[in-house]
N, C-alpha and C positions, 0 to 999 in steps of 0.2 A: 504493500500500500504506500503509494505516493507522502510523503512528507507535506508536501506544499504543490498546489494546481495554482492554473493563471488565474482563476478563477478570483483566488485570493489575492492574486496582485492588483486585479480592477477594483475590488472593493477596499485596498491599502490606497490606491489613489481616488476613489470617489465614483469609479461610474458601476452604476446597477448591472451585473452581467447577465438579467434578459434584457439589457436594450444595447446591449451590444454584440455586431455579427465576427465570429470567426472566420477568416479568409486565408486559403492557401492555397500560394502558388509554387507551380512544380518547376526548376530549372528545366527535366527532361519534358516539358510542352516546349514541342519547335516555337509557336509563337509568342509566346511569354519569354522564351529567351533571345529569342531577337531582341523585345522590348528593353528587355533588361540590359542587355548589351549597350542600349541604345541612352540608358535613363533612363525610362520611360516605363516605371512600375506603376506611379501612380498614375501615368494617362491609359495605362492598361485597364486597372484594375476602374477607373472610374464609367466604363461603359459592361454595359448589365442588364440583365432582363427589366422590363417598368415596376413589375414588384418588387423585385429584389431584396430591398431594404425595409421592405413593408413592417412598421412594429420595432425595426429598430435605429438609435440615433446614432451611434458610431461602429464606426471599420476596424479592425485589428487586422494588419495585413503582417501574414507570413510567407518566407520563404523558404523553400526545403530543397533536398536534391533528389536523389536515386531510394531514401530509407524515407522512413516513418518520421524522424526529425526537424521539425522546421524550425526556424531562426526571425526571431520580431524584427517585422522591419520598420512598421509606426504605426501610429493611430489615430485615424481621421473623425469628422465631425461630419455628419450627413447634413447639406442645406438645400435638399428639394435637387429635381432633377429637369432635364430638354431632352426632346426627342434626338438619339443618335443623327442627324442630319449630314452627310457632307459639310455643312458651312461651321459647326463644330469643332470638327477634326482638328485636333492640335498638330503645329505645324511641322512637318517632318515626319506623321507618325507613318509606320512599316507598313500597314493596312488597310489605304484608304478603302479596300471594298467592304472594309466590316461598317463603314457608317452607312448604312441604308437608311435608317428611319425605322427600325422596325425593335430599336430597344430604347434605352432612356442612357445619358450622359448625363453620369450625378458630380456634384459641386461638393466635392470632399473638402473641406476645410481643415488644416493640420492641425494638432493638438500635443502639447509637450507634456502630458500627460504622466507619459510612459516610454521621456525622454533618455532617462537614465539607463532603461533598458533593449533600447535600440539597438540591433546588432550584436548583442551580449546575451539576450533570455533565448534558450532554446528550449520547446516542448517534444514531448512524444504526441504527434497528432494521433495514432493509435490507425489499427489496422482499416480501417473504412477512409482508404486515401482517395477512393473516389468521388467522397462529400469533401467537397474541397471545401466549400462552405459551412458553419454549422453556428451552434448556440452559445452564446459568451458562457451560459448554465453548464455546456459539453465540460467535464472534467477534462482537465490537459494537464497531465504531471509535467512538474519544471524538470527538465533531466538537468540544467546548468545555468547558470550565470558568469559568465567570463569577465577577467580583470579588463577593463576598456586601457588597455596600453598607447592607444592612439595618443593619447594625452600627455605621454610623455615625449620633452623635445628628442627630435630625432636626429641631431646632429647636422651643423651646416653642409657635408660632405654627401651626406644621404637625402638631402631634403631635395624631393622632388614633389609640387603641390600642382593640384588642377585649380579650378579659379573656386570651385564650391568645398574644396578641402580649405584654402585660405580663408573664405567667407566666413566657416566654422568657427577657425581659430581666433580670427579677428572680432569677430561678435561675441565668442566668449573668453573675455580675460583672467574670468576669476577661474574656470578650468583649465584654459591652456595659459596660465601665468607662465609656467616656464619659456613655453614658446614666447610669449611677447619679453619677457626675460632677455632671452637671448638675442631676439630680433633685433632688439631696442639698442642694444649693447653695440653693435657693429653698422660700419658705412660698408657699402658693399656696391660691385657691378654684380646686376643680374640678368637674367636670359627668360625672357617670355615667347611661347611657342606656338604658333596655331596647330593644334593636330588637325585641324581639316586639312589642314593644303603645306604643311612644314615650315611654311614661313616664322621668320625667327624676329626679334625685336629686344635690342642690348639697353638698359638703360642703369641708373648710378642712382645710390640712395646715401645721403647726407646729409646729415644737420642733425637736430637737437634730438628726433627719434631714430635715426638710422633708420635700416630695411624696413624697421613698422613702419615708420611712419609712412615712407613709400608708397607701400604694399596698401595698406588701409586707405588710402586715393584710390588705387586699383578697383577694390570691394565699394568702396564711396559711390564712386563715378563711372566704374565696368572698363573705362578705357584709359585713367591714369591720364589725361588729358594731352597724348600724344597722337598730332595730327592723324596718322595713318591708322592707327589702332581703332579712333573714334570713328572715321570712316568706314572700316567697316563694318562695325559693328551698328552704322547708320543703312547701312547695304545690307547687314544683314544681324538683326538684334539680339539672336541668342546664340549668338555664336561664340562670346566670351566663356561660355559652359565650355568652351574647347580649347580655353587658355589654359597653357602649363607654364609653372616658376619654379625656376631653379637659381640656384649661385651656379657664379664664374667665378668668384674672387672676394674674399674677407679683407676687410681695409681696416686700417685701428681708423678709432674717434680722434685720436691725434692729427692725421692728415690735413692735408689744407684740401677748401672743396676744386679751386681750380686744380690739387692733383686729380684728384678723384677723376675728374671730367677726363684728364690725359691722357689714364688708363683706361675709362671706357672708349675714348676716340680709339685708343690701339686696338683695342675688342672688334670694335666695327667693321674697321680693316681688314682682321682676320678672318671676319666671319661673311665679311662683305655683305651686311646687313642694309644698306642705304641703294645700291643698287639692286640687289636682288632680296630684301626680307620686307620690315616693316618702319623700319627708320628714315626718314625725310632729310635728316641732317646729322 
């Protein structure tokens, strides 16, 4: 007999488990892992039969693989739904023949709820893996809770971030203090990368925050306010979700900022960033 069900976790944070649905999704469905691949859990998971939700107010969405095990990914807030329509369809999604009109596209609102447990709670869904869906009341033994390590800084040499791994870090200080810790602590050339198309973009962080402070314009404003970056992200607006940051180069706080500038002009050079990346000048 189970110790402890999730059952117990929605009622340690407040929500009644009959009005919440259990949802899992299986890695092995070919189209759920396109999705996934893509981001795109919650634009998945947000289209559904018209009743679907009938009776209940929030989403618990799980992910699992090949076994019985699935892994919390978040938990939504149901606000009423629209007909599946083509004009719907969020943009880029894998499927445009799934919007017919013939189900409902619900308005899941997130909720930090069962923040803590994101990523880190995993149940035994139990042998009936073909009700993907079922009762927040369904007992669900907790098989684990994993230490969330993400949290700890990861070393300037290893940090490789996408633009919604920085967003994290930067929105929370009092979790990832050590990150801003560190960040704070050093001037730095860094390297932003489109993965859609490889184009690369070198730019220099100094002054009173170093690299945060930078980096947190980035999150701010999505383009760090460098001509070419804003552009296209004016051509094409969510494409920052494809931005990757790394270090090229630790600089002490000591430096003067016209060094700093010198060294990333050599960067540039190197990498021939202003004729062929995203650099103007």
């Amino acid at each position: 007999m189970a110790i402890l069900y999730f059952s117990d976790i929605l009622k340690k944070v407040g929500l009644e488990p009959a009005k919440v649905k259990l949802i899992r999704h299986a890695l092995t469905d070919k189209g759920f892992r396109t999705c996934y691949d893509q981001k795109m859990v919650l634009e998945y998971t947000r289209q559904q039969k018209c009743s679907f939700s009938k009776g209940y107010d929030y989403w618990c969405v799980f992910i699992s693989g090949k076994g019985t095990l699935a892994k919390l990914f978040a938990c939504y807030k149901v606000n009423g739904s629209v007909p599946d329509t083509p004009d719907v369809m969020p943009q880029g999604f894998p499927y445009p023949e799934w919007f017919r009109g013939e189900g409902a596209y619900f308005d899941l609102q997130y909720v930090d709820l069962l923040q803590d447990y994101e990523n880190r709670l995993t149940i035994d869904w139990g042998s009936s893996t073909r009700m993907w869906h079922q009762k927040g009341t369904t007992e669900k033994p907790i098989v684990s809770i994993q230490a969330d390590e993400k949290k700890v800084f990861s070393g300037f040499e290893n940090l490789i971030l996408t633009y919604d791994n920085l967003k994290e870090i930067i929105s929370n200080p009092t979790v990832y203090e050590s990150w801003h810790t560190a960040l704070s602590s050093v001037n730095a050339i860094y390297l932003i990368v489109d993965r859609e198309t490889g184009k690369q973009y070198i730019g220099s962080a100094y002054g009173k925050n170093g690299l945060l402070g930078r980096w947190t314009c980035y999150v701010n404003s999505l383009h760090g306010h460098d001509k070419l970056i804003k552009e296209l992200i004016c051509a094409y607006p969510e494409r920052y979700h494809q931005f990757q940051f790394s270090i090229l180069q630790i600089l002490p706080k000591t430096i003067t900022d016209d060094e700093v500038i010198q060294i990333e002009r050599l960067y540039k050079r190197k990498l021939l960033t202003i004729p062929f990346g995203l650099n103007d000048n």
